[in-house]
C-alpha positions as a printed NumPy array, in Angstrom:
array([[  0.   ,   0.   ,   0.   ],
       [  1.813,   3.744,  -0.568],
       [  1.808,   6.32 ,   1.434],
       [ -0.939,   8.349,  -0.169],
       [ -3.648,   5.872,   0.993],
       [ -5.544,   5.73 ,   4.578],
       [ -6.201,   3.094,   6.473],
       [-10.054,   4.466,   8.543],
       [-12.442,   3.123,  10.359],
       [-15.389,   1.674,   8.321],
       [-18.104,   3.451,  10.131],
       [-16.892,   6.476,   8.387],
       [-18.112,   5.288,   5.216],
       [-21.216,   5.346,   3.857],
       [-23.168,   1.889,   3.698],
       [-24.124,   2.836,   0.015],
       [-20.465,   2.932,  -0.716],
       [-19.489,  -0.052,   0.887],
       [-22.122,  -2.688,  -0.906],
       [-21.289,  -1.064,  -4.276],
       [-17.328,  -2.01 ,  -3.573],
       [-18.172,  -5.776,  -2.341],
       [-20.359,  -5.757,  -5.612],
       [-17.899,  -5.111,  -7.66 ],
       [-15.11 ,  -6.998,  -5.717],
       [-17.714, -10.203,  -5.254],
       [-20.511,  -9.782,  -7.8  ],
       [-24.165,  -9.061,  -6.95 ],
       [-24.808, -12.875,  -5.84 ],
       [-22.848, -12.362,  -3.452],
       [-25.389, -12.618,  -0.882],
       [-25.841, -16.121,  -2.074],
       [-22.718, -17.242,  -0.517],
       [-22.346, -19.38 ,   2.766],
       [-20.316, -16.875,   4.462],
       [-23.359, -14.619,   4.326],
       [-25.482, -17.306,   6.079],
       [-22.83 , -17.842,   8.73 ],
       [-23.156, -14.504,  10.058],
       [-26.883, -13.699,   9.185],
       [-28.731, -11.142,  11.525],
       [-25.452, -10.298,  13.307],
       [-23.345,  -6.357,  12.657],
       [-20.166,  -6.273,  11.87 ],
       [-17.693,  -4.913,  14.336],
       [-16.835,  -1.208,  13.857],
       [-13.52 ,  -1.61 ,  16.67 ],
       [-12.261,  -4.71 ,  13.861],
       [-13.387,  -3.187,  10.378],
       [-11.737,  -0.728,   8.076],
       [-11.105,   1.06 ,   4.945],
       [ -8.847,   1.796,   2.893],
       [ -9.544,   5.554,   1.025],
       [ -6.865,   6.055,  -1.466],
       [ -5.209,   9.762,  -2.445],
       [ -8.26 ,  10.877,  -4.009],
       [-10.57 ,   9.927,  -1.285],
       [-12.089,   7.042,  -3.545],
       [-12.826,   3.507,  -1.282],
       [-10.225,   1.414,  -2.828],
       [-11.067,  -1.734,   0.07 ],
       [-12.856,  -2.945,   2.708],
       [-12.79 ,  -5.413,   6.185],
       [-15.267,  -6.46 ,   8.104],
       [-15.484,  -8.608,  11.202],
       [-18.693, -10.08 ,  12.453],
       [-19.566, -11.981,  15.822],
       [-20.238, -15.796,  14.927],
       [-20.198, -19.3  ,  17.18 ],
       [-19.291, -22.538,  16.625],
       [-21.82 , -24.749,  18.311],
       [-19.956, -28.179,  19.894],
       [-22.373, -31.273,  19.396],
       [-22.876, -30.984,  23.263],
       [-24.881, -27.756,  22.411],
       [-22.471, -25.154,  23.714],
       [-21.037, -21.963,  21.691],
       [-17.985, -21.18 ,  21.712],
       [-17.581, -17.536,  20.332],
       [-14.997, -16.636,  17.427],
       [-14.429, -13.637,  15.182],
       [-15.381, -14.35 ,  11.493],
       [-12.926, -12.163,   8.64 ],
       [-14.092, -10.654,   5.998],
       [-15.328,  -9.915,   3.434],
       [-11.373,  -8.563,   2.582],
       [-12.533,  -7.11 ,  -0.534],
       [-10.171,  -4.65 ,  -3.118],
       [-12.05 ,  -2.93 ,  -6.216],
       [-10.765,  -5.215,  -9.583],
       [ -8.487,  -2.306, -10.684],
       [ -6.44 ,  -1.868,  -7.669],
       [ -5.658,  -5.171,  -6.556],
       [ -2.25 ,  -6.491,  -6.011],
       [ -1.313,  -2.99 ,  -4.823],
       [ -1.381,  -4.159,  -0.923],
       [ -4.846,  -3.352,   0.319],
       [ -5.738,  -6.402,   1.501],
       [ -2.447,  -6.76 ,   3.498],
       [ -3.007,  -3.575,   5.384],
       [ -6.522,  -4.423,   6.253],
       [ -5.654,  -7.471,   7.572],
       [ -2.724,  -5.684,   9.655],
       [ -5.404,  -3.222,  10.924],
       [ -7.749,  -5.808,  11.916],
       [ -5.456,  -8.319,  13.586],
       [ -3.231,  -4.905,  15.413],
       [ -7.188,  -3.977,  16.732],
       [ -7.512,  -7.15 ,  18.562],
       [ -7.112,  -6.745,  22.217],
       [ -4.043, -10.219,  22.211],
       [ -5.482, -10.869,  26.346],
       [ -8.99 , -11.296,  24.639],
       [ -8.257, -12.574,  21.392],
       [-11.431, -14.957,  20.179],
       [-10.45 , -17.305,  17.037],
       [-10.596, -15.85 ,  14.134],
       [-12.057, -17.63 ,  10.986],
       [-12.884, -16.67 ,   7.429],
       [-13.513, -18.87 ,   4.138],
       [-10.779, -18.19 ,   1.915],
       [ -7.584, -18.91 ,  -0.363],
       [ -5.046, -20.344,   2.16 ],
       [ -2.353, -19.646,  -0.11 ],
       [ -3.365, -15.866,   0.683],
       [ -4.403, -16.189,   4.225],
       [ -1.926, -18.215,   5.458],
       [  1.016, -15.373,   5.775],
       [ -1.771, -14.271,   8.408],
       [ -1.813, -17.499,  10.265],
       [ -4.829, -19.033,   9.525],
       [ -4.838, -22.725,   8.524],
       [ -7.164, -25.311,   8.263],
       [ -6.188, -28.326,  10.026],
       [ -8.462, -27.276,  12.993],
       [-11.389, -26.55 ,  10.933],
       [-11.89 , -30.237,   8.961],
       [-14.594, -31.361,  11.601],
       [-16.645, -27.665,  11.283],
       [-19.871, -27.581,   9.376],
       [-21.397, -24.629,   7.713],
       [-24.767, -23.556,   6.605],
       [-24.186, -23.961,   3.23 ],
       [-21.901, -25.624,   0.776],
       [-17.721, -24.638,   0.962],
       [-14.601, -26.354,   0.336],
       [-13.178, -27.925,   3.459],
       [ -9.512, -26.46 ,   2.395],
       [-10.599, -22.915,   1.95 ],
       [-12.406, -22.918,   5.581],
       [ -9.142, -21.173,   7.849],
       [ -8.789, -20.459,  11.378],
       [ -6.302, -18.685,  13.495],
       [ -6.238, -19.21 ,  17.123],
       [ -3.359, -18.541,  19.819],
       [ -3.685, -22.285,  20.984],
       [ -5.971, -24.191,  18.08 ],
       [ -5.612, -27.438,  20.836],
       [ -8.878, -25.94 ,  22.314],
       [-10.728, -25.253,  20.004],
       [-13.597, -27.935,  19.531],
       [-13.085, -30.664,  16.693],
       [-16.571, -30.682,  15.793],
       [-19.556, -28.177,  15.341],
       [-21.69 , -25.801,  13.125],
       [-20.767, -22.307,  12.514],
       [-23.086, -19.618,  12.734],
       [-24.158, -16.043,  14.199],
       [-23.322, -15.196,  17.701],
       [-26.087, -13.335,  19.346],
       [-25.797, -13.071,  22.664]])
């Protein structure tokens, strides 16, 4: 990322401007997608979601970090972070966005109080961030996703449960 972009918080941007980016980063279907159902009637996070704004003020990218639970087959939910969408407009990507808004979302996290973090994405991308997804293989989700592309990054993945479904935390 150069030095003429800014890193802000996403509540500074207009919601408007925000669903036109992840159209254009993710398509219009995007709403369609698992993820989406993962997280349903839950807000994002405004202390762990950000922007990027480049030199002309334009909204080059976007985080966002939502409140989700993995429920053990005993019934009990265990709370963890869910990442993204990391989204870049088309034209811009490659340019180091997506790193900085993963640096701004993983500096935000308070490291006494870290939850999990997960997200359904390219490992070859997300690993550099530490998420893997050995710890994920016994995880269901409420909708279909490739078992490779589901990641997690914990401080101590031993605890984390081996089994469960994914989906919002309201609490």
């Amino acid at each position: 990322m150069d030095d003429t972009a800014t890193l802000i918080p996403l509540e500074a941007v207009q919601p408007e401007l925000i669903e036109a980016l992840l159209d254009r980063a993710f398509g219009p279907d995007r709403h369609a997608r698992t993820a989406y159902r993962v997280r349903l009637g839950t807000d994002w996070l405004p202390a762990l979601s950000f922007a990027v704004v480049d030199s002309e003020q334009l909204l080059v990218g976007t985080i966002q970090t939502w409140p989700v639970a993995l429920t053990d087959p005993a019934g009990r939910a265990h709370p963890m972070l869910m990442v993204g969408p990391v989204a870049v407009v088309p034209e811009r990507q490659g340019e180091g966005f997506g790193h900085a808004l993963m640096a701004a979302m993983t500096a935000a996290l308070d490291p006494q109080t870290a939850l999990p973090q997960l997200l359904v994405g390219d490992p070859e991308y997300y690993e550099r961030f530490g998420f893997f997804a050995a710890p994920t293989q016994g995880w269901l989700l409420p909708g279909p996703y490739e078992k490779h592309r589901l990641l997690v990054r914990c401080a101590n993945p031993a605890v984390l449960p081996h089994e469960g479904m994914l989906g919002p935390w309201i609490g």
